[in-house]
SETOR-368732 format. One record per residue (C-alpha): chain; residue in one letter; residue number from 1; x, y, z. Coordinates in nm, 3 decimals. Layout:
REC c r   k      px      py      pz
REC A a NUM       X       Y       Z
...
***
This chain:
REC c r   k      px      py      pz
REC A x   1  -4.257  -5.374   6.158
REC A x   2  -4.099  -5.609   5.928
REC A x   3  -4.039  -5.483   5.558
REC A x   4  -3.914  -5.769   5.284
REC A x   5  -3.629  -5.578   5.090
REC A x   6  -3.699  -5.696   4.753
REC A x   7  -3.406  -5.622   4.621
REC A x   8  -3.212  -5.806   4.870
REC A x   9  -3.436  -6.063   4.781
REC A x  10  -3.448  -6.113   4.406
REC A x  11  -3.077  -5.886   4.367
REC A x  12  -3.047  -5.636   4.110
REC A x  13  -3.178  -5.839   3.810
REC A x  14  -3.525  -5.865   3.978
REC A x  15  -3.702  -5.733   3.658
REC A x  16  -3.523  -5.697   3.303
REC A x  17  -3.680  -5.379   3.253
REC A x  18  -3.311  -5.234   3.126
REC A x  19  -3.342  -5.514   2.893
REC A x  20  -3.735  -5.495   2.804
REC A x  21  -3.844  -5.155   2.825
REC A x  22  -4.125  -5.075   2.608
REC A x  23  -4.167  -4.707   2.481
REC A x  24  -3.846  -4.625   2.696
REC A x  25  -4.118  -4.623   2.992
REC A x  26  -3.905  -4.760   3.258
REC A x  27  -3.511  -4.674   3.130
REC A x  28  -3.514  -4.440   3.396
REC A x  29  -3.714  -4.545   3.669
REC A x  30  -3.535  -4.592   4.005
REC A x  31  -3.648  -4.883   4.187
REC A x  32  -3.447  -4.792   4.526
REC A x  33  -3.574  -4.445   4.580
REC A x  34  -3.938  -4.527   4.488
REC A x  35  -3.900  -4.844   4.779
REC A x  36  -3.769  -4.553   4.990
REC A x  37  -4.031  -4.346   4.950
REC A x  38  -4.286  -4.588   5.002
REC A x  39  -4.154  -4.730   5.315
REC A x  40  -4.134  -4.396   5.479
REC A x  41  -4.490  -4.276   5.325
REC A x  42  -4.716  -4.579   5.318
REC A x  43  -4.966  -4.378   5.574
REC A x  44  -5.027  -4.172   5.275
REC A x  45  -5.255  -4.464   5.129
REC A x  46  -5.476  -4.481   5.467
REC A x  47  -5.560  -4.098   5.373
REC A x  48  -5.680  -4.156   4.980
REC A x  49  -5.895  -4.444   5.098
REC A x  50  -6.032  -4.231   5.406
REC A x  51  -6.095  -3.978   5.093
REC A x  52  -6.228  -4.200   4.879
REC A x  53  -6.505  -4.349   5.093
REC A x  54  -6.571  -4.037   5.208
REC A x  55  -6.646  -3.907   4.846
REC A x  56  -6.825  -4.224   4.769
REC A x  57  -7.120  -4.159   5.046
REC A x  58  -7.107  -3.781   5.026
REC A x  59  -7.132  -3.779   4.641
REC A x  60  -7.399  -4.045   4.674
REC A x  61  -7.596  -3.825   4.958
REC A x  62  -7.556  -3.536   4.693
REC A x  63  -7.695  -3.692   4.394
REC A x  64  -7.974  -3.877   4.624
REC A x  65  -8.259  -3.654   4.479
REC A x  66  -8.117  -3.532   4.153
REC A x  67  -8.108  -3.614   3.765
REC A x  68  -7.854  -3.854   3.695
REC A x  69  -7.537  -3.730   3.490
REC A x  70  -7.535  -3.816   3.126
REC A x  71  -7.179  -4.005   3.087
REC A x  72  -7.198  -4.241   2.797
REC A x  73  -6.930  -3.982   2.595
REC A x  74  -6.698  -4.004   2.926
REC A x  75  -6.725  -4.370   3.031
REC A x  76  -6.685  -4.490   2.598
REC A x  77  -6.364  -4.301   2.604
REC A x  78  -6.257  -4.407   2.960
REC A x  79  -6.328  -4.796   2.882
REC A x  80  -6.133  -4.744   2.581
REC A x  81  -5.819  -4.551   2.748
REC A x  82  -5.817  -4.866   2.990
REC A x  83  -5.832  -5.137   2.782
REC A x  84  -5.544  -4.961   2.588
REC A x  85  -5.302  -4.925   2.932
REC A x  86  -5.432  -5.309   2.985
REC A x  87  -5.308  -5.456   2.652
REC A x  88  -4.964  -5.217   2.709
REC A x  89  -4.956  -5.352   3.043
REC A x  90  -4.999  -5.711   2.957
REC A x  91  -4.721  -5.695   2.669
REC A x  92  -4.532  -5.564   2.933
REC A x  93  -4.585  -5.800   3.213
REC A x  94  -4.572  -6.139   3.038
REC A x  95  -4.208  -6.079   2.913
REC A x  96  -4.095  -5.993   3.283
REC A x  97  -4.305  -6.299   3.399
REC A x  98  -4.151  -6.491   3.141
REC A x  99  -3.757  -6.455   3.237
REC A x 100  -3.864  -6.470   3.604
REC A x 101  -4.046  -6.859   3.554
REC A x 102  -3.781  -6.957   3.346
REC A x 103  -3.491  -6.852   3.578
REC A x 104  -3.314  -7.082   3.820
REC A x 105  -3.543  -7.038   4.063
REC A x 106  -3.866  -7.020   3.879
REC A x 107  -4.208  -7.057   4.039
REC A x 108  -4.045  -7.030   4.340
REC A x 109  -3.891  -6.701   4.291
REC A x 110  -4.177  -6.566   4.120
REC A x 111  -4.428  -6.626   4.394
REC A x 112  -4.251  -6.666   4.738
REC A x 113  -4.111  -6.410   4.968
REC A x 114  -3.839  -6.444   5.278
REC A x 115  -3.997  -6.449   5.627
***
């Protein structure tokens, strides 16, 4: 199987998240080991999806003849919690986004992989 090394790719100046690093979130996040670690453990994903449909038609079996949760407390304060990571996610994307379409290789760089 074929992996892209990204970092071969794009070099060390992929992302400027030395440079842009909101909240100190990623000043010490190592982009190497985590590639590692998913390269050698991406069967871990096949079992949380196996889970996860398993839960979904289980759970729905379970609740097939009862009263319905009441949730509108939990699923406010979730909606809430996600738009929050959203907007800190977006103010942290567009930056990166930014210096990567404006670089020498642009669009390009930004969108295309090696084959």
């Amino acid at each position: 199987m074929y992996i892209i090394n990204f970092f071969q790719y794009f070099g060390d100046n992929a992302t400027s998240s030395s440079s842009y690093a909101p909240f100190g979130l990623f000043a010490q996040f190592d982009r190497y080991e985590k590639q590692l670690w998913m390269e050698q453990n991406w069967t871990v994903a096949i079992y949380w999806v196996a889970a996860y449909l398993l839960f979904i038609y289980f759970g729905q079996e379970y609740m097939k003849n009862r009263k319905p949760f009441e949730l509108k407390t939990p699923m406010t304060l979730w909606n809430g919690l996600l738009a929050l990571f959203s907007i800190t996610a977006c103010f942290t994307t567009i930056p990166e986004m930014y210096t990567i379409l404006v670089g020498p290789q642009g669009w390009h760089k930004s969108v295309c992989a090696p084959w």
